[in-house]
PDB file of N, CA, C and O in Angstrom:
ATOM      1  N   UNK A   1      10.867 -26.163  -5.760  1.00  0.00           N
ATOM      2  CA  UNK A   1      10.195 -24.895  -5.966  1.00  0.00           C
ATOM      3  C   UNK A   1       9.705 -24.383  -4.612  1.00  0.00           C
ATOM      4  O   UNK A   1       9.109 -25.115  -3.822  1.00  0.00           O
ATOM      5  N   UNK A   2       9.993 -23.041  -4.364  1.00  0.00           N
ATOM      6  CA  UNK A   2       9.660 -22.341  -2.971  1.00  0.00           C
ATOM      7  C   UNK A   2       8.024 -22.316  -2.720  1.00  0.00           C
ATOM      8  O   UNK A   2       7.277 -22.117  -3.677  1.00  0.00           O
ATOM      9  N   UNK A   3       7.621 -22.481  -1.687  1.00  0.00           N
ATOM     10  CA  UNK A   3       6.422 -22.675  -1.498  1.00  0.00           C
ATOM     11  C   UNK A   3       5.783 -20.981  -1.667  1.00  0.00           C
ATOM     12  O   UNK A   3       6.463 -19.987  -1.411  1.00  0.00           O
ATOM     13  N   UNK A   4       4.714 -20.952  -2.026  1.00  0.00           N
ATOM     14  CA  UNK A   4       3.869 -19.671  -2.647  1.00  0.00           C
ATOM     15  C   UNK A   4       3.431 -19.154  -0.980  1.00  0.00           C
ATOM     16  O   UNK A   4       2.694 -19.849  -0.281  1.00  0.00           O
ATOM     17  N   UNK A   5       3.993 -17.887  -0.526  1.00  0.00           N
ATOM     18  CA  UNK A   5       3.591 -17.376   0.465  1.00  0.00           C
ATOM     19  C   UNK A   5       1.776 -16.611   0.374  1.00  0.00           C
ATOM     20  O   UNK A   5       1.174 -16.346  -0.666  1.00  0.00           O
ATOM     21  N   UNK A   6       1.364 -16.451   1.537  1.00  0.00           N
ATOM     22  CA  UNK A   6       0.214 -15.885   1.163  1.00  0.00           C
ATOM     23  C   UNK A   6       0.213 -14.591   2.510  1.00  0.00           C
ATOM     24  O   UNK A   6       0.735 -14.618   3.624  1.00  0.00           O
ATOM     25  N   UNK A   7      -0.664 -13.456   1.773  1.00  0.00           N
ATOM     26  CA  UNK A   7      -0.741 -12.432   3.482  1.00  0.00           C
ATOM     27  C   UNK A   7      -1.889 -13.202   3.965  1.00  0.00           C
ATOM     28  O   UNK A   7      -2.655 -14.007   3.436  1.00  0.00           O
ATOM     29  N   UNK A   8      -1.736 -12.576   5.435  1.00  0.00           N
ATOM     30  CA  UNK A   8      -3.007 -12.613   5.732  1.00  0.00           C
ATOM     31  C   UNK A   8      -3.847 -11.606   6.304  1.00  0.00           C
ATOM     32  O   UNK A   8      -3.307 -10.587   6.734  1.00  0.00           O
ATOM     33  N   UNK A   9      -5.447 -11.778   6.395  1.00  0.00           N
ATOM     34  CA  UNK A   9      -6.755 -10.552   5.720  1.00  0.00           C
ATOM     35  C   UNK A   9      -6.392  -9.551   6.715  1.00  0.00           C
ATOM     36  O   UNK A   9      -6.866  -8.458   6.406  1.00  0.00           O
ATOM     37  N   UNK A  10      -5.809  -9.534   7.657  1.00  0.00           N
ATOM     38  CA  UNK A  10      -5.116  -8.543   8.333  1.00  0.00           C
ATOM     39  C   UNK A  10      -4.293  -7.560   7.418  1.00  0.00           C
ATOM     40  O   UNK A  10      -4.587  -6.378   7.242  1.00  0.00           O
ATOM     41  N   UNK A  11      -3.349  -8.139   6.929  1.00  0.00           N
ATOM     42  CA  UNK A  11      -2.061  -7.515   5.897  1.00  0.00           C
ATOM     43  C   UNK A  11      -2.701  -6.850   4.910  1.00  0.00           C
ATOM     44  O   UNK A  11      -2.605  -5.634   4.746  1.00  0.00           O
ATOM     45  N   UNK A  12      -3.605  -7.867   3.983  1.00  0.00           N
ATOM     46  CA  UNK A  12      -4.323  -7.290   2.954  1.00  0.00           C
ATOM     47  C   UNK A  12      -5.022  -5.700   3.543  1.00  0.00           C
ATOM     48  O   UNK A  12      -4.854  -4.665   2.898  1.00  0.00           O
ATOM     49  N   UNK A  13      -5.822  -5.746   4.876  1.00  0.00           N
ATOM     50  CA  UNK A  13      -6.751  -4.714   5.114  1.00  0.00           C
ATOM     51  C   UNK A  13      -5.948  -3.534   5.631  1.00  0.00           C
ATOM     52  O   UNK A  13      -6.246  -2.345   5.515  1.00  0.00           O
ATOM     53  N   UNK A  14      -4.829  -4.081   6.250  1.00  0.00           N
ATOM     54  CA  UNK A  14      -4.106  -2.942   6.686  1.00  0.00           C
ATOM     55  C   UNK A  14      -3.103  -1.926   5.034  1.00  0.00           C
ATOM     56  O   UNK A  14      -2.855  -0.725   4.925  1.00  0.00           O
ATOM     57  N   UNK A  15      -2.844  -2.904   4.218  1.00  0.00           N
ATOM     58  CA  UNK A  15      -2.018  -2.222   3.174  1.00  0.00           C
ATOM     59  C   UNK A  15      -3.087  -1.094   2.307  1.00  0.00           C
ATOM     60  O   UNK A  15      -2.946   0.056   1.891  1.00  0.00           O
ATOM     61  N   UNK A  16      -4.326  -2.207   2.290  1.00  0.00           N
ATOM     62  CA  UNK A  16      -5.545  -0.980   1.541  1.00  0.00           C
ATOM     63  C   UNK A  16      -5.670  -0.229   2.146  1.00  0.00           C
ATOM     64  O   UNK A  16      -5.477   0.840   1.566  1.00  0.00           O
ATOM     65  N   UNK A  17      -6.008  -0.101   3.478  1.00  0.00           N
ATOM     66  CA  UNK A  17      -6.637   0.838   4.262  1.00  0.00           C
ATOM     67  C   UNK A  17      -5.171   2.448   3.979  1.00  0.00           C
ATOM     68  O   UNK A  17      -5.357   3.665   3.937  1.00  0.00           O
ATOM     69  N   UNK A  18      -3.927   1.658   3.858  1.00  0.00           N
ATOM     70  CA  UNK A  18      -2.921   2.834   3.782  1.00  0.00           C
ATOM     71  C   UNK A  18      -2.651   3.452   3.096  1.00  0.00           C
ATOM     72  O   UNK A  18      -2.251   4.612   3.192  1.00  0.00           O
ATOM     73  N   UNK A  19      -2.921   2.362   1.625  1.00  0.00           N
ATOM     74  CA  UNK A  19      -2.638   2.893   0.567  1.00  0.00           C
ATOM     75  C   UNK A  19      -3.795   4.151   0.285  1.00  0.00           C
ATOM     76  O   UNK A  19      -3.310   5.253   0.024  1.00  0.00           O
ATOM     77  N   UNK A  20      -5.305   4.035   0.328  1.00  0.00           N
ATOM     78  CA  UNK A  20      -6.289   4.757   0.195  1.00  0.00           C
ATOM     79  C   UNK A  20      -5.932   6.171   0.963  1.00  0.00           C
ATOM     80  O   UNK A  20      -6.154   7.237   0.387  1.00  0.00           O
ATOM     81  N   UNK A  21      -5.435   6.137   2.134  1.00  0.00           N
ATOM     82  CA  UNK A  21      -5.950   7.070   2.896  1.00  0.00           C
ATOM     83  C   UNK A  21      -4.347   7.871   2.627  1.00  0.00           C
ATOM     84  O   UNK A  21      -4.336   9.067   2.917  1.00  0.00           O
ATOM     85  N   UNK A  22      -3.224   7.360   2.175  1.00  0.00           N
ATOM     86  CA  UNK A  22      -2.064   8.097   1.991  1.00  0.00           C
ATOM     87  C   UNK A  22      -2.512   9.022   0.409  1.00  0.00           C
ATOM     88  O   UNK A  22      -2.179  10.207   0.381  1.00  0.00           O
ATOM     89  N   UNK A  23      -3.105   8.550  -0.595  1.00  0.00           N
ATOM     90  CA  UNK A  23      -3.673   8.928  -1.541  1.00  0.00           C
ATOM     91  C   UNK A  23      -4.484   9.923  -1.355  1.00  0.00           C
ATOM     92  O   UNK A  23      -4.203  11.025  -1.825  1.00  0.00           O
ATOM     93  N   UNK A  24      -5.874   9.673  -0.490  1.00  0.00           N
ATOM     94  CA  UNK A  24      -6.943  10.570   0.471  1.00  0.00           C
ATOM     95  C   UNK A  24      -5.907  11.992   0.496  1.00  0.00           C
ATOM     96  O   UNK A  24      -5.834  13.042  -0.142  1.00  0.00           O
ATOM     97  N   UNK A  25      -5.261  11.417   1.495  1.00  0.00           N
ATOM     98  CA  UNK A  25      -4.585  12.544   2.365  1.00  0.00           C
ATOM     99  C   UNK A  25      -3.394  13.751   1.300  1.00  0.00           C
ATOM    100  O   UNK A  25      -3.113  14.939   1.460  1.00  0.00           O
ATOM    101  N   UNK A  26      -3.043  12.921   0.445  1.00  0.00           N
ATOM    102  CA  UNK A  26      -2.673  13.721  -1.146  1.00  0.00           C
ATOM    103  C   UNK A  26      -3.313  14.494  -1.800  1.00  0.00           C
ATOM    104  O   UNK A  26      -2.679  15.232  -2.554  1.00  0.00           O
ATOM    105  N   UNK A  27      -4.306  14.568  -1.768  1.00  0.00           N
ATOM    106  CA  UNK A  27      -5.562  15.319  -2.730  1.00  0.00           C
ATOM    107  C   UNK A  27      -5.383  14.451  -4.056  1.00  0.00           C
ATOM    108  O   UNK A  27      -5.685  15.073  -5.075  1.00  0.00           O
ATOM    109  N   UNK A  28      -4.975  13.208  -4.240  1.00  0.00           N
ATOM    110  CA  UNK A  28      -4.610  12.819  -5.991  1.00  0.00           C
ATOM    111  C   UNK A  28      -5.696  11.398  -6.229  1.00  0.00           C
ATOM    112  O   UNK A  28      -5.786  10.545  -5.345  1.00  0.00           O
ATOM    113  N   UNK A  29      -6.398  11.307  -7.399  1.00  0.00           N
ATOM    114  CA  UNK A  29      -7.302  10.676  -7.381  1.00  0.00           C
ATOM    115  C   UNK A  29      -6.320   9.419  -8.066  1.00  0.00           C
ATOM    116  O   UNK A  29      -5.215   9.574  -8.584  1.00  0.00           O
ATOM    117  N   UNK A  30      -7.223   7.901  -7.866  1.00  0.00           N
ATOM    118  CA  UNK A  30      -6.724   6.822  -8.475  1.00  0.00           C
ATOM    119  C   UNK A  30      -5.715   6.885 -10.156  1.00  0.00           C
ATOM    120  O   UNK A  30      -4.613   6.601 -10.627  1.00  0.00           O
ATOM    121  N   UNK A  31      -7.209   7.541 -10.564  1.00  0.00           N
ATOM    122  CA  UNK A  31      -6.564   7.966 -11.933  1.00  0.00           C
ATOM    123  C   UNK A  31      -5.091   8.849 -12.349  1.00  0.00           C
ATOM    124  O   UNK A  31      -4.266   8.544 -13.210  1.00  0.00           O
ATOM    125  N   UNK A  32      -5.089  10.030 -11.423  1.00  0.00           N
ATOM    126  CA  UNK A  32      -4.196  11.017 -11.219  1.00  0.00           C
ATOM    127  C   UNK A  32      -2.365   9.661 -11.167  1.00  0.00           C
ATOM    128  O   UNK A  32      -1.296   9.583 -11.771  1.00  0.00           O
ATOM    129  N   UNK A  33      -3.227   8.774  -9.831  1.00  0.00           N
ATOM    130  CA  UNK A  33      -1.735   8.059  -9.161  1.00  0.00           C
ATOM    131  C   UNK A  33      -1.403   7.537 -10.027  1.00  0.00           C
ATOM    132  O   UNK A  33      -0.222   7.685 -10.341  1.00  0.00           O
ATOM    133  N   UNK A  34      -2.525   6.405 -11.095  1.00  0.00           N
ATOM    134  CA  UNK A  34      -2.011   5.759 -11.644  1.00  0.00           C
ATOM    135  C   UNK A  34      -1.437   5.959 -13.442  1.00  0.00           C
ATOM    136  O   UNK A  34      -0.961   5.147 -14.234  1.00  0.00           O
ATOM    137  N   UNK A  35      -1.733   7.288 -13.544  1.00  0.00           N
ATOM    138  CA  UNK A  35      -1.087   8.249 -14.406  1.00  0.00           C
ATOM    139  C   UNK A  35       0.651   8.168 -14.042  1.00  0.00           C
ATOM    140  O   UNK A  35       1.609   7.768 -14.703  1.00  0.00           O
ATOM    141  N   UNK A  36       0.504   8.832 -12.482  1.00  0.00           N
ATOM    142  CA  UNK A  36       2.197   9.249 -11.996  1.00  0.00           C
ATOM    143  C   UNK A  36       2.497   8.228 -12.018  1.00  0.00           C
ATOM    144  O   UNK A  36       3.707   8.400 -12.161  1.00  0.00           O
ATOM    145  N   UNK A  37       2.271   6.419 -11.971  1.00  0.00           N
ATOM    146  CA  UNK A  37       2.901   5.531 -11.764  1.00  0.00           C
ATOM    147  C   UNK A  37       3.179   4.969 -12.939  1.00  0.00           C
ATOM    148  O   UNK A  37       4.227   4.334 -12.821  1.00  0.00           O
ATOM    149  N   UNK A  38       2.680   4.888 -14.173  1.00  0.00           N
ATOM    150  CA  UNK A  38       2.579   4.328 -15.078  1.00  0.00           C
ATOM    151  C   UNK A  38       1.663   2.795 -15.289  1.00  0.00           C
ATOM    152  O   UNK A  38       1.541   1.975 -16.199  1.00  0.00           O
ATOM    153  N   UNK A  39       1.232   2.927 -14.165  1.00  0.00           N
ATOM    154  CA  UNK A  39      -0.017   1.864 -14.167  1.00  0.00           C
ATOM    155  C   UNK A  39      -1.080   1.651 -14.634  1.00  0.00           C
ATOM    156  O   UNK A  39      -1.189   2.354 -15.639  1.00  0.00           O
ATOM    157  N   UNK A  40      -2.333   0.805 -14.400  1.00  0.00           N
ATOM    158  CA  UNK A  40      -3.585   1.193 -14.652  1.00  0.00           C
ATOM    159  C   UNK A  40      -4.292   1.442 -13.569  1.00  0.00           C
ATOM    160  O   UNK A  40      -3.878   1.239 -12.428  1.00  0.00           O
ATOM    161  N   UNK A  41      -5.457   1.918 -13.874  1.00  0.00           N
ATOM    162  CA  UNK A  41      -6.351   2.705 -12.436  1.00  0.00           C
ATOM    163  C   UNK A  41      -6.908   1.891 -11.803  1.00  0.00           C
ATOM    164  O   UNK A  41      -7.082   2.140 -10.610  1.00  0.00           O
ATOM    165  N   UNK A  42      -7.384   0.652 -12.343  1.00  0.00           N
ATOM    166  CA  UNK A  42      -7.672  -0.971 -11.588  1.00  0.00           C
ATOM    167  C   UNK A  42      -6.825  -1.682 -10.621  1.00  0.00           C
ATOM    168  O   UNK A  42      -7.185  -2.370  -9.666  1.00  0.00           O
ATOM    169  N   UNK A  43      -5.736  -1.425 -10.995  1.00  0.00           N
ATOM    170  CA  UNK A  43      -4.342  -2.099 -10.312  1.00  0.00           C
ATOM    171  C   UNK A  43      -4.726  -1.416  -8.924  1.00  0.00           C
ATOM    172  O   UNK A  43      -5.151  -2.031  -7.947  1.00  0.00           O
ATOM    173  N   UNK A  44      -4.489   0.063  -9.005  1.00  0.00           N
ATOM    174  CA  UNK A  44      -4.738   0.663  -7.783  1.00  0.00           C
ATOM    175  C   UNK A  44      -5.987   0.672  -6.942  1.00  0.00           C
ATOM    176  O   UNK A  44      -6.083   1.189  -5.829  1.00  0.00           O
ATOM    177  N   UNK A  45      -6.972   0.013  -7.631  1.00  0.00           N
ATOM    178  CA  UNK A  45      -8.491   0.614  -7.378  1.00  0.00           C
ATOM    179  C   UNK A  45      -8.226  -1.154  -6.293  1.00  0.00           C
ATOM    180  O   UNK A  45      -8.517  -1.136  -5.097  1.00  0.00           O
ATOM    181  N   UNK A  46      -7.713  -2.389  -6.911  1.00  0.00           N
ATOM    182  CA  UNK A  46      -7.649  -3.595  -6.455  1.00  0.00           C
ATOM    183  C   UNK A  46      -6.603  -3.860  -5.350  1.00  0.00           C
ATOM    184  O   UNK A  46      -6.572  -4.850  -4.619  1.00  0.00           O
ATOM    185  N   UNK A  47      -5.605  -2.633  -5.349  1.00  0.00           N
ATOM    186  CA  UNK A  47      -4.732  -2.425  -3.941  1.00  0.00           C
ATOM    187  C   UNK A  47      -5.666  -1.927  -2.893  1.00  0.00           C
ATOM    188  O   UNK A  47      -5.742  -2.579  -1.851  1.00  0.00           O
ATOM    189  N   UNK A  48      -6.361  -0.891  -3.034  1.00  0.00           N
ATOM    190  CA  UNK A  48      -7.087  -0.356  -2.077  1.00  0.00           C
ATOM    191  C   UNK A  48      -8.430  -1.074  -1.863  1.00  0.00           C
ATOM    192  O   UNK A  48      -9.113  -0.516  -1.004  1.00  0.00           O
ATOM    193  N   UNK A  49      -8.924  -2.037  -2.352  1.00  0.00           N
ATOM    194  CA  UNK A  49      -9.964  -2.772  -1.793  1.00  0.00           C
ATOM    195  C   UNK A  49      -9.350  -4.140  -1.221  1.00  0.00           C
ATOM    196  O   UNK A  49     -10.141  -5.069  -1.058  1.00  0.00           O
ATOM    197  N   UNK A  50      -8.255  -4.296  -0.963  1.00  0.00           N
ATOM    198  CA  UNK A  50      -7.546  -5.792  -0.535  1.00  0.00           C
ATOM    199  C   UNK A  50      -7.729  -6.669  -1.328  1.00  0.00           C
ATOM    200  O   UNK A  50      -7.888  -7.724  -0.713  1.00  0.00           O
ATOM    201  N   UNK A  51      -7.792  -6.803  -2.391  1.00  0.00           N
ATOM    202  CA  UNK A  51      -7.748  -7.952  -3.055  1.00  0.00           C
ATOM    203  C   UNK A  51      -6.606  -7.976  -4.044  1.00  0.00           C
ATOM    204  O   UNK A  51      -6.582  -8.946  -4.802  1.00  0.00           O
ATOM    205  N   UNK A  52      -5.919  -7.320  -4.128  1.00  0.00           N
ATOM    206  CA  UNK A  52      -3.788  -7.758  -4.281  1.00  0.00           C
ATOM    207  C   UNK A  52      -3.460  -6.545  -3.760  1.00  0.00           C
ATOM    208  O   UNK A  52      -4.122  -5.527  -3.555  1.00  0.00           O
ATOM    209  N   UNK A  53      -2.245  -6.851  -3.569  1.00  0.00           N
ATOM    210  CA  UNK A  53      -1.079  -6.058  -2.906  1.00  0.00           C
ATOM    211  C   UNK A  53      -0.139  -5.722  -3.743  1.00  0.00           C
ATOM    212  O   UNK A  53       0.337  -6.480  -4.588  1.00  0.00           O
ATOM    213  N   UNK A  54       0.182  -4.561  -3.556  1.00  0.00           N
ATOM    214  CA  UNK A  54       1.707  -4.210  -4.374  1.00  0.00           C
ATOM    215  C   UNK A  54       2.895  -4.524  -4.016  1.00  0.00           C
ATOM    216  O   UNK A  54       3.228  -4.698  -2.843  1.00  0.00           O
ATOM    217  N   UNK A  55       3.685  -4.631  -5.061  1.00  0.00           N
ATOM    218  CA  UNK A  55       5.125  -5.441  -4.899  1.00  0.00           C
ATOM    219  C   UNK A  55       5.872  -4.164  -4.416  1.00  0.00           C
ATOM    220  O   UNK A  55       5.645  -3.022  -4.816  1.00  0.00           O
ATOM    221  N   UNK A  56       6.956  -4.601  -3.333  1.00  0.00           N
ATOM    222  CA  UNK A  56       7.924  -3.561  -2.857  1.00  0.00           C
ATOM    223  C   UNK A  56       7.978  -2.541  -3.939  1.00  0.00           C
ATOM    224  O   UNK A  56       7.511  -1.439  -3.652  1.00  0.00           O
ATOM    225  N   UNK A  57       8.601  -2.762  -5.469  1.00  0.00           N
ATOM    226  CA  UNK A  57       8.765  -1.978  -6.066  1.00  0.00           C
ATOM    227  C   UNK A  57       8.013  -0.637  -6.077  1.00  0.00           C
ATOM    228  O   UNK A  57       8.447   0.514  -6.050  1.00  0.00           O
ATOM    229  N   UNK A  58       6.106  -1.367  -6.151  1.00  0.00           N
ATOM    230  CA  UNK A  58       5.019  -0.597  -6.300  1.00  0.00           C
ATOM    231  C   UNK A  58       5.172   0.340  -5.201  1.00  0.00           C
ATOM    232  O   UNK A  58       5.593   1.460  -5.494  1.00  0.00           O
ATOM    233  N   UNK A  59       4.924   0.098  -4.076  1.00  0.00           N
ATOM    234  CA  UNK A  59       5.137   0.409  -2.933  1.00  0.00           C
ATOM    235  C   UNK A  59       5.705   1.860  -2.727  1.00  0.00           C
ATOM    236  O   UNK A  59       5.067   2.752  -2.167  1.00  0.00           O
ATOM    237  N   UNK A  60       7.577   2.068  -3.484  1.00  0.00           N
ATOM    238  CA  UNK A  60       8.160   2.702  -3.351  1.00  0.00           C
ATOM    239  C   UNK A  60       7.725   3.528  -4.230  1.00  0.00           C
ATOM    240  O   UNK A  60       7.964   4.725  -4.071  1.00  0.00           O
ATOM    241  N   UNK A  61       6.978   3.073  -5.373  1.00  0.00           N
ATOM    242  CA  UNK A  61       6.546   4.100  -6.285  1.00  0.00           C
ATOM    243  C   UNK A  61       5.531   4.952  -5.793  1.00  0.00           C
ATOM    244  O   UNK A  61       5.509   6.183  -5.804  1.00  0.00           O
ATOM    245  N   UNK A  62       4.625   4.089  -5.322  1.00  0.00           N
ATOM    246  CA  UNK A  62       3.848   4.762  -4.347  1.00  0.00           C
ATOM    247  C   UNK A  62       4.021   5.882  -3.409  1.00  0.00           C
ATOM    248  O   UNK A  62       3.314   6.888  -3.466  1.00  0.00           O
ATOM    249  N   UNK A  63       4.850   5.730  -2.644  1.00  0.00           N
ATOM    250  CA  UNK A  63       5.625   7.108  -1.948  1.00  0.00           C
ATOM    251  C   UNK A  63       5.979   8.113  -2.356  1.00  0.00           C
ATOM    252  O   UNK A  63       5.773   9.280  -2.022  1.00  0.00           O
ATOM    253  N   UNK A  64       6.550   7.638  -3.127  1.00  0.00           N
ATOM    254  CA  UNK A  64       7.298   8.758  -4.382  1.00  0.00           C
ATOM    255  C   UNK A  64       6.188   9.564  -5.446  1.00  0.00           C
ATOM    256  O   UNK A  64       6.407  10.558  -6.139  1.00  0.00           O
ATOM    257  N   UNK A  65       5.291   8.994  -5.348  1.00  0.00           N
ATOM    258  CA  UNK A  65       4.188   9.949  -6.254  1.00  0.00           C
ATOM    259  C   UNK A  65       3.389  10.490  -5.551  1.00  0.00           C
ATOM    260  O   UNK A  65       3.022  11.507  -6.139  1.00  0.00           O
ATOM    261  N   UNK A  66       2.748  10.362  -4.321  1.00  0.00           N
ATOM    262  CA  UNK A  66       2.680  11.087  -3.330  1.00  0.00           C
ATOM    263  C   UNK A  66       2.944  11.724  -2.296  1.00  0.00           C
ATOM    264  O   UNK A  66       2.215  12.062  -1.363  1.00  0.00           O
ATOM    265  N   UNK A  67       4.438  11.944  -2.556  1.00  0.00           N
ATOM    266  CA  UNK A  67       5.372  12.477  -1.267  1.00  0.00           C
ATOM    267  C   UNK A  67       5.974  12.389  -0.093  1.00  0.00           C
ATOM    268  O   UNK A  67       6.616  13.129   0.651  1.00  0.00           O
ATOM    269  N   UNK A  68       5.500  10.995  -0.124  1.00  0.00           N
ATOM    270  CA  UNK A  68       5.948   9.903   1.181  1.00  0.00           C
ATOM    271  C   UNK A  68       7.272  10.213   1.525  1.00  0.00           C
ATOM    272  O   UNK A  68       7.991  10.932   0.831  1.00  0.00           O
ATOM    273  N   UNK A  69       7.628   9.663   2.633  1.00  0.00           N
ATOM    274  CA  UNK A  69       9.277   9.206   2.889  1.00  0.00           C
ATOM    275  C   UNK A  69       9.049   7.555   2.161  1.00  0.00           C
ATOM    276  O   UNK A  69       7.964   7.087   1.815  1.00  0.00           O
ATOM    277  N   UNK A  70      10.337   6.907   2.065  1.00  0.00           N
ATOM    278  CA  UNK A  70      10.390   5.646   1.687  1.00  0.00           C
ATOM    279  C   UNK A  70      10.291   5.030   2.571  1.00  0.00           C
ATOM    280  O   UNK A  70      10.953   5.240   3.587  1.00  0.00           O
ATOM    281  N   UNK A  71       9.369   4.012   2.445  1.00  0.00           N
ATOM    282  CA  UNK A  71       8.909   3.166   3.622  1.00  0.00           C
ATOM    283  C   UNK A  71       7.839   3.531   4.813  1.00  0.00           C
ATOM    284  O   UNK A  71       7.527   2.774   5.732  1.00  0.00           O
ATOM    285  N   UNK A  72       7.434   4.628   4.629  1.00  0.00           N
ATOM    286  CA  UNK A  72       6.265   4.994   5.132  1.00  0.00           C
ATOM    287  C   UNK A  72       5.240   3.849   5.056  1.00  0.00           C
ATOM    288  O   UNK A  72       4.866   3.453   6.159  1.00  0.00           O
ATOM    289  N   UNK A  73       4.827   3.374   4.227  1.00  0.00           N
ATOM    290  CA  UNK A  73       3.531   2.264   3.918  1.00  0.00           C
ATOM    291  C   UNK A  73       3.757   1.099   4.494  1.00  0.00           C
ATOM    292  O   UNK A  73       2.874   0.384   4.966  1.00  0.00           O
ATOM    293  N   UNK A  74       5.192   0.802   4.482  1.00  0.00           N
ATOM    294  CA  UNK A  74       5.201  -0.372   4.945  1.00  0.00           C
ATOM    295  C   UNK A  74       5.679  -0.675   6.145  1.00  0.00           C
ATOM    296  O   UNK A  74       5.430  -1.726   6.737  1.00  0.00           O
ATOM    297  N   UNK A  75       6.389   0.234   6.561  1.00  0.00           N
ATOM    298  CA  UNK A  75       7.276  -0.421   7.828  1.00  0.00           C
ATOM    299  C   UNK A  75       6.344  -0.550   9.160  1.00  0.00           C
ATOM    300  O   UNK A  75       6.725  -1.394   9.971  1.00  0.00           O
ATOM    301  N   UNK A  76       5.213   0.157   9.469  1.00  0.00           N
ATOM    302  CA  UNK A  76       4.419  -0.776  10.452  1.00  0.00           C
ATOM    303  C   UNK A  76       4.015  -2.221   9.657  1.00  0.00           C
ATOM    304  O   UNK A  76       3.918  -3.327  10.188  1.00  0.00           O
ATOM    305  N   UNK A  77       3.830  -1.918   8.370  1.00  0.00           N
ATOM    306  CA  UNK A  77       3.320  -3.796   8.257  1.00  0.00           C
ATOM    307  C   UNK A  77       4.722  -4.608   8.960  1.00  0.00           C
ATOM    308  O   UNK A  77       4.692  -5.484   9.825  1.00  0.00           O
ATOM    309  N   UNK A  78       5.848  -4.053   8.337  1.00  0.00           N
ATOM    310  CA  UNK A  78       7.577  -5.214   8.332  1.00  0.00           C
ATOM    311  C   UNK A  78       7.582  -4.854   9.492  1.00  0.00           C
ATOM    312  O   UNK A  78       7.835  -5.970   9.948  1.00  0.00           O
ATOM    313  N   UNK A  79       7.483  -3.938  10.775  1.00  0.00           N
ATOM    314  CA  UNK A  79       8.226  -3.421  12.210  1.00  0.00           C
ATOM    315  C   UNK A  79       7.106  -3.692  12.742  1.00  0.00           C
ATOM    316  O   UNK A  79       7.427  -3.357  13.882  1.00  0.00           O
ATOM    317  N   UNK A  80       5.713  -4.134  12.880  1.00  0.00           N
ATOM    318  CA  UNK A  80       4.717  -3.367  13.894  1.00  0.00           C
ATOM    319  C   UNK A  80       5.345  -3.344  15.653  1.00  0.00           C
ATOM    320  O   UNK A  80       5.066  -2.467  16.471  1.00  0.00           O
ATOM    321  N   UNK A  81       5.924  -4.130  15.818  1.00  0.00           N
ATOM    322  CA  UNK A  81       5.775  -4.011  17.393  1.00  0.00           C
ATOM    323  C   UNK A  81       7.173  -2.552  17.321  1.00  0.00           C
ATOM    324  O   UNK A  81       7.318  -1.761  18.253  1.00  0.00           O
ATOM    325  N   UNK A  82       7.927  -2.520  16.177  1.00  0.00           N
ATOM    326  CA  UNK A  82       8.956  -0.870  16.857  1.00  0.00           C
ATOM    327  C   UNK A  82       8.349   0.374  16.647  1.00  0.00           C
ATOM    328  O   UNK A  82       8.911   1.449  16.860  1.00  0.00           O
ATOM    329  N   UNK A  83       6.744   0.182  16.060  1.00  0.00           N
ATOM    330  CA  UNK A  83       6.115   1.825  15.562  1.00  0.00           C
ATOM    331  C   UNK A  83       4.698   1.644  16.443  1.00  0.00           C
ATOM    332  O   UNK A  83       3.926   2.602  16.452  1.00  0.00           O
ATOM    333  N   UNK A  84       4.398   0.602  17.077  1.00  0.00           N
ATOM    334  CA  UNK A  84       3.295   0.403  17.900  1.00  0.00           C
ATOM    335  C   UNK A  84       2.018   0.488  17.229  1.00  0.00           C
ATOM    336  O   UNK A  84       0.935   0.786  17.733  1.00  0.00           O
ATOM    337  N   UNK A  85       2.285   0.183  16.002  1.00  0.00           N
ATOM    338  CA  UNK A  85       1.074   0.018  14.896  1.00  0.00           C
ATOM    339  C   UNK A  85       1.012  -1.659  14.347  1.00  0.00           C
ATOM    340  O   UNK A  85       1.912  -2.172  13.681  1.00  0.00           O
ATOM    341  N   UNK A  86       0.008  -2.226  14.694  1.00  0.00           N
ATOM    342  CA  UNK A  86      -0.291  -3.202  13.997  1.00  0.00           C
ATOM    343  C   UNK A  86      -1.362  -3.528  12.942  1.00  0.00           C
ATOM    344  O   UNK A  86      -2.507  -3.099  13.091  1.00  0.00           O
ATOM    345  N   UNK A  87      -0.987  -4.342  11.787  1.00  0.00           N
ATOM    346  CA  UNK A  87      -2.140  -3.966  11.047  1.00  0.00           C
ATOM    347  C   UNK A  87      -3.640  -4.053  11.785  1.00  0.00           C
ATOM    348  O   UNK A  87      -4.555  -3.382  11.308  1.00  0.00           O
ATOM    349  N   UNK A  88      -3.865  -4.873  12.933  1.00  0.00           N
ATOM    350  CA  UNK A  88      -5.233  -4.612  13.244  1.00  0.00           C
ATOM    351  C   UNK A  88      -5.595  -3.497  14.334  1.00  0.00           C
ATOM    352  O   UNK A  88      -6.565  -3.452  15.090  1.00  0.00           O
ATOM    353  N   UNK A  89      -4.585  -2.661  14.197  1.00  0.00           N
ATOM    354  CA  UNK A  89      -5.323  -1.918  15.212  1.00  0.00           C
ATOM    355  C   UNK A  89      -5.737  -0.607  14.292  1.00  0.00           C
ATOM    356  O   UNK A  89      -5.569   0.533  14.724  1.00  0.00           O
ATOM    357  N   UNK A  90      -6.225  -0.839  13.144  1.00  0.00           N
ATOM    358  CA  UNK A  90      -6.933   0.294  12.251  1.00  0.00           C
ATOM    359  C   UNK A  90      -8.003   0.890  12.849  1.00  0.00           C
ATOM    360  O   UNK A  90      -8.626   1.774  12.261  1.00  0.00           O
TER     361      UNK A  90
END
């Protein structure tokens, strides 16, 4: 059995901090997103305080309900040194 990866409080703070402020920057409230996603408003409320992360899938949904390009959210986490963003330099 594959060993259980974990982020670390870097990853966690940098994904909340993006997810919140890509939302922020939407005008669309938790409730609103997690309407467009088919989620619940906790799920999202527990992405944006770092305490879980969304699965790629989420992710892309994420974009897509707020107008993102794909991969906007993540690719400084997966690229930081080709976008010169690292999660700690929030």
């Amino acid at each position: 059995m594959p060993k259980k990866q974990t982020l670390s409080p870097e990853i966690l703070k940098y994904s909340a901090t993006a997810i919140l402020s890509a939302r922020l920057n939407a005008g669309v409230s938790q409730r609103d997103l997690s309407v467009r996603m088919g989620i619940t408003q906790p799920l999202i409320s527990a992405w944006e305080h770092g305490k879980s992360v969304p699965s790629l899938h989420h992710l892309v949904a994420i974009e897509s309900s707020l107008g993102l390009s794909t991969g906007e959210l993540i690719m400084p986490i997966a690229y930081p040194t080709h976008h010169g963003d690292t999660p700690t330099n929030n």
